[in-house]
Every structure is written in C-alpha cells, then in structure tokens.
Short mmCIF file of the C-alpha atoms (twelve columns), coordinates in Angstrom:
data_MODEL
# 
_entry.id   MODEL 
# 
loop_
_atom_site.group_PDB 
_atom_site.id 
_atom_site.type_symbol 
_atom_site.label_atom_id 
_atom_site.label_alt_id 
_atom_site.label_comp_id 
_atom_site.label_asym_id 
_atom_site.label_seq_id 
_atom_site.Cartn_x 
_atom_site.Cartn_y 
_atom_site.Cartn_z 
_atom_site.pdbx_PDB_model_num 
ATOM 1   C CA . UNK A 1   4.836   -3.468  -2.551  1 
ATOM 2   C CA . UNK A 2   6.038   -6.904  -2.157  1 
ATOM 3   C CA . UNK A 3   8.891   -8.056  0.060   1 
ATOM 4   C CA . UNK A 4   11.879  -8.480  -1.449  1 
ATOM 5   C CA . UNK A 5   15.194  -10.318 0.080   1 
ATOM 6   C CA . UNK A 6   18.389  -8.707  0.028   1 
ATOM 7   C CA . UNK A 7   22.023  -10.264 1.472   1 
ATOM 8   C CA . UNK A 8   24.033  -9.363  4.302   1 
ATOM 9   C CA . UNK A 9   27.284  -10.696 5.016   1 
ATOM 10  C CA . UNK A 10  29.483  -10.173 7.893   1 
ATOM 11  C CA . UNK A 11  33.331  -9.632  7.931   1 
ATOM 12  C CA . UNK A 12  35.221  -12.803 9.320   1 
ATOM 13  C CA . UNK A 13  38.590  -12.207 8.236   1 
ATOM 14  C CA . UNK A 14  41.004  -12.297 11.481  1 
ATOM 15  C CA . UNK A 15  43.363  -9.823  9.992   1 
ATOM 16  C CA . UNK A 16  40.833  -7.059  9.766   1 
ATOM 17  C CA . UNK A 17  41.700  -4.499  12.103  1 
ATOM 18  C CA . UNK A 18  39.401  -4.972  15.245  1 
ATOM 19  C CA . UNK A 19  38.387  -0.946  15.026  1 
ATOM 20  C CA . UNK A 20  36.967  -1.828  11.978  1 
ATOM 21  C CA . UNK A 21  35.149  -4.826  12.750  1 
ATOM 22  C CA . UNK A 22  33.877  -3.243  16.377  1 
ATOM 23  C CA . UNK A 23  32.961  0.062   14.268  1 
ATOM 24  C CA . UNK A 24  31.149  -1.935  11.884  1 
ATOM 25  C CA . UNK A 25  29.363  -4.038  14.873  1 
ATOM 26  C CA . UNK A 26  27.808  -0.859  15.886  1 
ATOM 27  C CA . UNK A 27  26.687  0.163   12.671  1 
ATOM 28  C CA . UNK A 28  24.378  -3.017  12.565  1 
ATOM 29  C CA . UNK A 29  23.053  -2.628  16.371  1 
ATOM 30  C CA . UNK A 30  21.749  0.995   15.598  1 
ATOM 31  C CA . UNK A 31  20.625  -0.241  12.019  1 
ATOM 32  C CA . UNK A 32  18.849  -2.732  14.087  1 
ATOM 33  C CA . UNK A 33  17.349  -0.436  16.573  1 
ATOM 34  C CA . UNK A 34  16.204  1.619   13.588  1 
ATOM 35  C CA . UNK A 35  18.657  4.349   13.612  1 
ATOM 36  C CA . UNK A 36  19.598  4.413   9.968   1 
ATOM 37  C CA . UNK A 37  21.627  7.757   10.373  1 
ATOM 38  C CA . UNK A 38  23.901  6.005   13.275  1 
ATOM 39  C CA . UNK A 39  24.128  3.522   11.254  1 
ATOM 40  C CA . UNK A 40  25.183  5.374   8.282   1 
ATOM 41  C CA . UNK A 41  27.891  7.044   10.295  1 
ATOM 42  C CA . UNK A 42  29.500  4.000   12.019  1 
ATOM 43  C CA . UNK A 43  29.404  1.799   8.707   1 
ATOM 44  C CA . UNK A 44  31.161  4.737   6.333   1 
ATOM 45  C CA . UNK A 45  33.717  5.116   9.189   1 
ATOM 46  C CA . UNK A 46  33.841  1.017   9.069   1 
ATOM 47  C CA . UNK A 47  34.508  1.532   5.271   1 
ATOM 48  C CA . UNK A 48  37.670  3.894   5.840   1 
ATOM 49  C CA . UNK A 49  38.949  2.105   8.448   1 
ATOM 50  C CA . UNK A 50  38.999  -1.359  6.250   1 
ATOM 51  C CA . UNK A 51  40.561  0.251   3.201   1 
ATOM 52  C CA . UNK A 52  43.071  1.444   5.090   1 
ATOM 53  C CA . UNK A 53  43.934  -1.424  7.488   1 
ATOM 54  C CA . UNK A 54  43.822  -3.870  4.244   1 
ATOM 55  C CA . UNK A 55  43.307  -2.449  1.112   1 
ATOM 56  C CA . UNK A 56  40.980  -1.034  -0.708  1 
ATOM 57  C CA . UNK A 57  40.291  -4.123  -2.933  1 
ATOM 58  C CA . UNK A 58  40.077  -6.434  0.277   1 
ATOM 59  C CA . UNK A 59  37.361  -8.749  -0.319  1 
ATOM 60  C CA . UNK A 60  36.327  -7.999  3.490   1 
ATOM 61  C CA . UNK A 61  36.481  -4.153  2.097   1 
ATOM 62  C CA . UNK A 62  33.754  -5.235  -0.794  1 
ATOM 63  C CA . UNK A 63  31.356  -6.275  2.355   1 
ATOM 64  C CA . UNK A 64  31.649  -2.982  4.097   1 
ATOM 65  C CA . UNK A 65  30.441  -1.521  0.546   1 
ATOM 66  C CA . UNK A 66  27.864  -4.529  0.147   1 
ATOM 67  C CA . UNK A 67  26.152  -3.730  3.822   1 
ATOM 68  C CA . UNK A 68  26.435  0.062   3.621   1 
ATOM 69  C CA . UNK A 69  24.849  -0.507  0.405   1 
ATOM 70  C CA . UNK A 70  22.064  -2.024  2.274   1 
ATOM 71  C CA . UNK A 71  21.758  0.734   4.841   1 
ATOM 72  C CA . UNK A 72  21.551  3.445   2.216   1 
ATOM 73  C CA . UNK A 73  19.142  1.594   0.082   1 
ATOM 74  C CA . UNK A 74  16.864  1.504   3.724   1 
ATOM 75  C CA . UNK A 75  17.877  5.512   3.962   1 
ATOM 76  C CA . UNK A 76  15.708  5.940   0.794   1 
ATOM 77  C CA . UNK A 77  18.955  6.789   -1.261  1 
ATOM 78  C CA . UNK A 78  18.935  4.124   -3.686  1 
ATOM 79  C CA . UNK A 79  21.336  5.464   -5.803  1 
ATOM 80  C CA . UNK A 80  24.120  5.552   -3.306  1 
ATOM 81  C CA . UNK A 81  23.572  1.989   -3.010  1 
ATOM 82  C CA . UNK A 82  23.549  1.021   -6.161  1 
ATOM 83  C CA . UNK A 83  27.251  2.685   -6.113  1 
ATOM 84  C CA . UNK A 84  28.244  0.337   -3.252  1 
ATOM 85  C CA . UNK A 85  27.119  -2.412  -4.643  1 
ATOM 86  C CA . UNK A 86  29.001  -1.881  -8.158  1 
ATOM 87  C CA . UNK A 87  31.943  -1.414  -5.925  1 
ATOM 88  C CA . UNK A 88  31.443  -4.285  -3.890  1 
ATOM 89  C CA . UNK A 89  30.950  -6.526  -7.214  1 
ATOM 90  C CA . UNK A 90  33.874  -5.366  -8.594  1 
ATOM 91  C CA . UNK A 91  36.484  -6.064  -6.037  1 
ATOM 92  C CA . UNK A 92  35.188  -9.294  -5.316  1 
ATOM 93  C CA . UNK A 93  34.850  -10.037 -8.727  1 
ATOM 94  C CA . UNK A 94  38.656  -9.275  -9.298  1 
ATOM 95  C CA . UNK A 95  39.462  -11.165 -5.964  1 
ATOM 96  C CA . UNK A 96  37.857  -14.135 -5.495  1 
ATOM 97  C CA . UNK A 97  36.221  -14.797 -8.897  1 
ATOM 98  C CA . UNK A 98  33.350  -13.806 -10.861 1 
ATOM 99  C CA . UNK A 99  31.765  -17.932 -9.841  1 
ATOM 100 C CA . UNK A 100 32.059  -17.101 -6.302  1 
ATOM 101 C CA . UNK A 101 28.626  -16.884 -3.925  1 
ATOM 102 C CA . UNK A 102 29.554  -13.317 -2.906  1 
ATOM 103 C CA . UNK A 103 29.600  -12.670 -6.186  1 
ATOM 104 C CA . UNK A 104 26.060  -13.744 -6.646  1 
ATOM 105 C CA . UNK A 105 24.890  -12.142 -3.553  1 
ATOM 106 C CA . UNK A 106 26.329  -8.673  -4.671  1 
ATOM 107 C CA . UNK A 107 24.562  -9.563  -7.809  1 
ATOM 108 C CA . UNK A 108 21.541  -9.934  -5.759  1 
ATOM 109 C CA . UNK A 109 21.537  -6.893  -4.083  1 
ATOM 110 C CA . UNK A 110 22.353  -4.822  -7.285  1 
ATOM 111 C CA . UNK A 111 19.835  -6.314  -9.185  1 
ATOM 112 C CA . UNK A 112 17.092  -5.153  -6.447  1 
ATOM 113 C CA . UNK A 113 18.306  -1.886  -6.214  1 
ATOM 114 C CA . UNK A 114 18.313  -1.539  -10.374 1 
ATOM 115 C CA . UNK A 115 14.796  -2.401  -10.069 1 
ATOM 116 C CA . UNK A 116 14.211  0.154   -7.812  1 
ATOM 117 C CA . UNK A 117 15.559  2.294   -9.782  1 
ATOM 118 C CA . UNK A 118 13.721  1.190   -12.506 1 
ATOM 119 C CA . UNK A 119 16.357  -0.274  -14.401 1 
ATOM 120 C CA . UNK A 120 14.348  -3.488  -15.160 1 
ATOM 121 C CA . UNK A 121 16.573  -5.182  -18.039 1 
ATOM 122 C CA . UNK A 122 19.001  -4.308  -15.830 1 
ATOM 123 C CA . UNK A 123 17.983  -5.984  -12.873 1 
ATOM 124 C CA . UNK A 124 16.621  -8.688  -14.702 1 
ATOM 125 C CA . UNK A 125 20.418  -9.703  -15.748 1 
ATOM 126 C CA . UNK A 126 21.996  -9.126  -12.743 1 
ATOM 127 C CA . UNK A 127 19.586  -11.245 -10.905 1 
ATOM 128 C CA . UNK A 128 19.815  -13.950 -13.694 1 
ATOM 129 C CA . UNK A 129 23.478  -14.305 -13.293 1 
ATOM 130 C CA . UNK A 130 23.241  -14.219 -9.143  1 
ATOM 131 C CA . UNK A 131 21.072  -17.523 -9.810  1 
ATOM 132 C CA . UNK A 132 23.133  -18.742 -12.200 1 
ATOM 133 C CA . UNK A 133 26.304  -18.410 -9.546  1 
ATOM 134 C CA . UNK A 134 24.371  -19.849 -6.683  1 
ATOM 135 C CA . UNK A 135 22.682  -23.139 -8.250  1 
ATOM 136 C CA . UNK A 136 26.714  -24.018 -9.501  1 
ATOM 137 C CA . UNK A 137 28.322  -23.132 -6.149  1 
ATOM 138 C CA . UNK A 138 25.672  -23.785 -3.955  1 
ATOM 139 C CA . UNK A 139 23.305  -26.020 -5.287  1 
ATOM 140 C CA . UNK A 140 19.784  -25.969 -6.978  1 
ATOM 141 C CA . UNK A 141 18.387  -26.409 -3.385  1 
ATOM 142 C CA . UNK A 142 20.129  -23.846 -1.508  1 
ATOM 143 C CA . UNK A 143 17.940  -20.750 0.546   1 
ATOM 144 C CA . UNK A 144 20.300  -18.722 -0.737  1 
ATOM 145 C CA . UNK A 145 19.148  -20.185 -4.135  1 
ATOM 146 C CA . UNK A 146 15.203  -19.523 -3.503  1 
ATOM 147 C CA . UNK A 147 16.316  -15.581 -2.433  1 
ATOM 148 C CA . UNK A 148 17.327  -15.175 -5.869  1 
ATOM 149 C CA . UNK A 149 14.697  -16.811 -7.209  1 
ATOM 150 C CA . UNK A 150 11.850  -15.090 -5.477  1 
ATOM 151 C CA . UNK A 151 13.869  -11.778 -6.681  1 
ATOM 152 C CA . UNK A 152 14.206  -12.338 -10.148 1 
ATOM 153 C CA . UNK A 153 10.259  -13.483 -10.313 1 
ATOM 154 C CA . UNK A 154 9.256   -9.686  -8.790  1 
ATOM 155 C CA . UNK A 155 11.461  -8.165  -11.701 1 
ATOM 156 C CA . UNK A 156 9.842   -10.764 -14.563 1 
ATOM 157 C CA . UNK A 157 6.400   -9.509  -12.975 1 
ATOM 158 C CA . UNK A 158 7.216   -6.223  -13.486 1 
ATOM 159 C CA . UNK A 159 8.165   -6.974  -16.934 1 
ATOM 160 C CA . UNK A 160 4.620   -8.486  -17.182 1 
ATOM 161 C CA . UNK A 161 6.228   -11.975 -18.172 1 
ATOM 162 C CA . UNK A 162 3.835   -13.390 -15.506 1 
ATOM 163 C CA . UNK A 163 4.234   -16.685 -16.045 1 
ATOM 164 C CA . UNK A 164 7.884   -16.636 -15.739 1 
ATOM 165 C CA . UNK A 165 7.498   -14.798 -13.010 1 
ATOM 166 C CA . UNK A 166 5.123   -17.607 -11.546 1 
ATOM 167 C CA . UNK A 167 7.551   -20.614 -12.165 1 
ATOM 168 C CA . UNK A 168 10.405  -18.781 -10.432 1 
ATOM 169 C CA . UNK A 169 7.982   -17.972 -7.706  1 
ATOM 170 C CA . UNK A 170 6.705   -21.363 -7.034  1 
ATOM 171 C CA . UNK A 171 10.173  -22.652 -7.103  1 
ATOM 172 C CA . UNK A 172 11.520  -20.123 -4.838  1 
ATOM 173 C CA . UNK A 173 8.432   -21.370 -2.553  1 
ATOM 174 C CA . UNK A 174 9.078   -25.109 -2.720  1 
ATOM 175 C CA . UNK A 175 12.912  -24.922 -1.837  1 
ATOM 176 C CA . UNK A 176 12.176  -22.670 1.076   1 
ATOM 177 C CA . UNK A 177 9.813   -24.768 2.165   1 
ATOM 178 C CA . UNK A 178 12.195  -28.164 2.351   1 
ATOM 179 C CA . UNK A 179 15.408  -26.063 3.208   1 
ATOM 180 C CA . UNK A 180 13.907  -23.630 6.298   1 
ATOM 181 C CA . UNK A 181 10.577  -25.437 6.922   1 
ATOM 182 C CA . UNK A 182 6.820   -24.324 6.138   1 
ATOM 183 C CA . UNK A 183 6.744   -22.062 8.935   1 
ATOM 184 C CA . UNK A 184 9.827   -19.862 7.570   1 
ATOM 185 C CA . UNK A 185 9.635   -15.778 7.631   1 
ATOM 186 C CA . UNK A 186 11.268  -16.199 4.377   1 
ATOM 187 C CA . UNK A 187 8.105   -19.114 3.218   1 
ATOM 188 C CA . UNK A 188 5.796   -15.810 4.184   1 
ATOM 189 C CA . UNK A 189 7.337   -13.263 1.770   1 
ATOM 190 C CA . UNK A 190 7.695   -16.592 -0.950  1 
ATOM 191 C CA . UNK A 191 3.914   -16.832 -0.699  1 
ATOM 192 C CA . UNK A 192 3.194   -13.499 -0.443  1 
ATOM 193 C CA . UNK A 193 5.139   -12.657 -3.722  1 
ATOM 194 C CA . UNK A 194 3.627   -15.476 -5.232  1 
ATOM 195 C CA . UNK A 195 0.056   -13.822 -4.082  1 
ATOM 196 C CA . UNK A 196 0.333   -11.048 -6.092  1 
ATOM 197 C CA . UNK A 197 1.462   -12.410 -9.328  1 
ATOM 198 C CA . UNK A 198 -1.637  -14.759 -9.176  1 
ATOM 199 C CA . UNK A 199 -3.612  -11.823 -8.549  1 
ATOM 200 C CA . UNK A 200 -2.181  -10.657 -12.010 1 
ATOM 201 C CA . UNK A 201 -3.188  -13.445 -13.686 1 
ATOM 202 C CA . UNK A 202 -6.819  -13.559 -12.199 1 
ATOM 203 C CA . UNK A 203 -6.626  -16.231 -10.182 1 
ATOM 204 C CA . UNK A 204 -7.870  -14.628 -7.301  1 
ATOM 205 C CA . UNK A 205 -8.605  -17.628 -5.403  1 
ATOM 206 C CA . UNK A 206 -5.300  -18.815 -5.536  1 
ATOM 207 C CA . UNK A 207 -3.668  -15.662 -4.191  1 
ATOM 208 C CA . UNK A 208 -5.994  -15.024 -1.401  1 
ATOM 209 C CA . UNK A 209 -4.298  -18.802 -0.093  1 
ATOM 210 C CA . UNK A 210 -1.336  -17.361 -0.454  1 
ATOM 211 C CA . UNK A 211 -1.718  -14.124 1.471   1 
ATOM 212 C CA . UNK A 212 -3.581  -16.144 4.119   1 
ATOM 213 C CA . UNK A 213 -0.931  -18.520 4.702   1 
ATOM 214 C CA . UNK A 214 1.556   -15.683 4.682   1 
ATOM 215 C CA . UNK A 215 -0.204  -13.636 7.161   1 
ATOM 216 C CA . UNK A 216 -0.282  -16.862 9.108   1 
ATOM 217 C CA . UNK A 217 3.133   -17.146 9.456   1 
ATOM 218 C CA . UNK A 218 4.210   -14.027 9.628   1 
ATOM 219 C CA . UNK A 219 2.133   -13.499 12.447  1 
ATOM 220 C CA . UNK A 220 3.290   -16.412 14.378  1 
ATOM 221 C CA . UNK A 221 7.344   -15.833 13.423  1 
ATOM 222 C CA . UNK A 222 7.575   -12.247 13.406  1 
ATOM 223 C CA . UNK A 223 4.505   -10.647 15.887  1 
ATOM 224 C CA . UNK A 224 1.489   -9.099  14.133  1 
ATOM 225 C CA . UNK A 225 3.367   -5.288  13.941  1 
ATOM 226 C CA . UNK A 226 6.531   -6.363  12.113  1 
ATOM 227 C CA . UNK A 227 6.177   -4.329  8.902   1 
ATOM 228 C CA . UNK A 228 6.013   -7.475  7.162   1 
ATOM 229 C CA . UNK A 229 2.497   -7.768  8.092   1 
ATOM 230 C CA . UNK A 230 1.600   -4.758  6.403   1 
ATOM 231 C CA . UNK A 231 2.539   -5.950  3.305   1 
ATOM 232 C CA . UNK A 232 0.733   -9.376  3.915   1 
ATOM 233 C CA . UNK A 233 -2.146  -7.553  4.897   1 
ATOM 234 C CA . UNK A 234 -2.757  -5.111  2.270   1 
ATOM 235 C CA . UNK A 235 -2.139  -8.252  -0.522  1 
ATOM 236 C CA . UNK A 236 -5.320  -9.931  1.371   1 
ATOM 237 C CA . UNK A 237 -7.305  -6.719  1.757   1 
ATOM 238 C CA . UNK A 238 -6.631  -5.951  -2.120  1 
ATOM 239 C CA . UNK A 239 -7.933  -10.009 -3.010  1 
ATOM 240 C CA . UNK A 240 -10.498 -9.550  -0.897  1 
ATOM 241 C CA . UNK A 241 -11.849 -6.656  -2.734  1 
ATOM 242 C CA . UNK A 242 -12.194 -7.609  -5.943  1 
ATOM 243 C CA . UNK A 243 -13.499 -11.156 -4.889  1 
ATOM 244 C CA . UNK A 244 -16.290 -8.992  -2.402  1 
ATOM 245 C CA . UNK A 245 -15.134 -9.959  0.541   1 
ATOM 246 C CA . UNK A 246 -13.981 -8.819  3.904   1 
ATOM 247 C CA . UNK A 247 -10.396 -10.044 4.620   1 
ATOM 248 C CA . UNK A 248 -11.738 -12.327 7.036   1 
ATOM 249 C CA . UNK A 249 -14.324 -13.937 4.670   1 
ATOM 250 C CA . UNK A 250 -16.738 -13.933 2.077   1 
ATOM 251 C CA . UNK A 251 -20.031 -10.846 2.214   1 
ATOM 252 C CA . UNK A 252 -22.519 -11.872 3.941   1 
ATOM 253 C CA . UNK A 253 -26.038 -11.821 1.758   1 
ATOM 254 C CA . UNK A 254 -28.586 -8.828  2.664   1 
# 
C-alpha cells in the first residue's frame, strides 16, 4: 500500500468552550500514543461538547467531525469516517464557503476515504475539486497543494490512467521538494508513490530511485521502525525482484 496524506486541523476559535478544546487535546495525545479507542472516546465526547457550547453547524464543530473522521478511518471503520467527513464538508461548506481551504481539506480527506472504500469516481472528484480549492486560495505552490496532488495521482493509478497519475505525482514531488526541502517526510511518501506508479509502467529502474531515496529519508527523518519504512521497504523489495536483485543491489553472478 502506498502512503497516503490526510489533513488535520486544530480548533482555534477562543469562544469554544475550554472542556471542549482540553477534551479534544486528549483525544490527540492518546491517538498519538496509539490508543485509538481513548482516542475515540475523548474526541466523540469533544464532538458533543462543541455542538452544544456553539452549535452544531460551528465551523470549529465541522473539525471535531473532520479529526474524528481521521481517528475512525485509523480504527479500521472507514465508513464512519466517511460520515464525518460528509458532515464536516457540509457545515463548512454552508459556513465559510464552498472556495474555502477547509473546504478542500475535507475534500481531501473524503476523497481518501471513498477510495478506500472503493468508490474511485468518487474519490477521483472529490480530490479534483480539493486541488482545484487549494491552487485558487493557496497557490499552485502550496504543501498543502502537493498533498492533494500526490492523493489524487494514487486514485488515477488505481484507475489505471498511469500517466495522469505520473504527472500529478511528479508535481506533487517537485513542490514538496522547494516548499519543505529534499529531505521532507512528506518528499519520502512523494517518491515513494511515485515508485510504484513507475513500477506500473515498467520502468523499473526509475522506481527503484525512488524507493531508495525514500527509504533514505525516511530513515533519517522518521527512525528506521516508523511504519513508514515498511511501506518504503516492501516498494524496494518488490523492484528488486523483478529486476533480480537483492534490495541492497544487483545478484551477484555464480
């Protein structure tokens, strides 16, 4: 499976009630620490509290459903967060604008979860619009921008329109590069995306450089267990294979 980049956002709203915003704060320490049922708990309980301290079409409510979205999706229940997501589309939609960036990152994180699903025409135009949104508000240049990007070229692969999946790839790759630097996390899951759809179009050569260099810097930004590498890894070993090689290098003659 390739990586795939979904958005978080945190509430900054000062009139959200600070229950909400310290119940919330929890939910993302245990989601950090791995405990996805914590987690769960603390960010449902964040939900209730912001609907009822603001509303229930609060644009700071539509994050709560955004980022328990998220947590579900990691929970293996992708359907519950597809219904977050809807939900946090929606009321931001109606409140701020369908042009807004939160708009496109909710579109984002829907489209990921539709491909999940399965839903690949669906995903497809969700993640079309989220790019649309973010090169007008943010700019053509913007991470945010090369997110999206990388995103929509894993759903165009899986449509097998591999070279449109390529050119969004690449492009996702070359604003990372200039915006976070070549040494990015994000550069690493650019490249190894990229990796695999040049594996699908036989150029095997060309995707074992790009697993290399993301095993490179994944290993130097994130630690050689982050479950990133695995990922990284397997892309290589699979290259690797069908060019006859070890991971490390080419057979050695007997």
């Amino acid at each position: 499976m390739a990586s795939v980049t979904a958005s978080k956002r945190s509430v900054s709203n000062p009139a959200t009630s600070l229950r909400s915003l310290s119940t919330h704060s929890l939910g993302l320490v245990l989601w950090a620490l791995g405990d996805l049922k914590g987690a769960r708990v603390q960010y449902e309980r964040a939900l209730e509290i912001g609907e009822a301290a603001l509303r229930p079409d609060h644009p700071d409510v539509a994050t709560y459903h955004n980022n328990l979205g998220l947590m579900l999706k990691d929970f293996g229940d992708q359907e519950g967060a597809r219904v977050e997501y809807e939900r946090a589309l929606e009321i931001s939609e109606a409140a701020l604008g369908p042009d807004h960036p939160d708009v496109a990152t909710w579109r984002n994180n829907l489209g990921i979860v539709l491909q999940d699903l399965g839903d690949l025409a669906g995903a497809r135009a969700q993640l079309e619009r989220a790019l649309e949104i973010g090169e007008a508000a943010l700019g053509p240049d913007h991470p945010s921008v090369a997110s999206y990007r990388s995103n929509l070229g894993r759903v165009l692969q899986d449509l097998g329109d591999l070279a449109g999946a390529r050119a969004q790839l690449e492009r996702a790759l070359e604003i990372g590069e200039a915006a976070l630097g070549p040494d990015h996390p994000s550069v690493a899951s650019y490249r190894s995306n990229l990796g695999r759809v040049l594996q699908d179009l036989g150029d095997l050569a060309g995707a074992r450089a790009q697993y290399e260099r993301a095993v490179a810097i994944g290993e130097a930004a994130l630690g050689p267990d982050h479950p990133n590498m695995a990922i990284y890894r397997r892309g290589l070993a699979a290259v690797a294979a069908e060019l006859g090689e070890s991971a490390e290098g080419p057979a050695s003659a007997v």
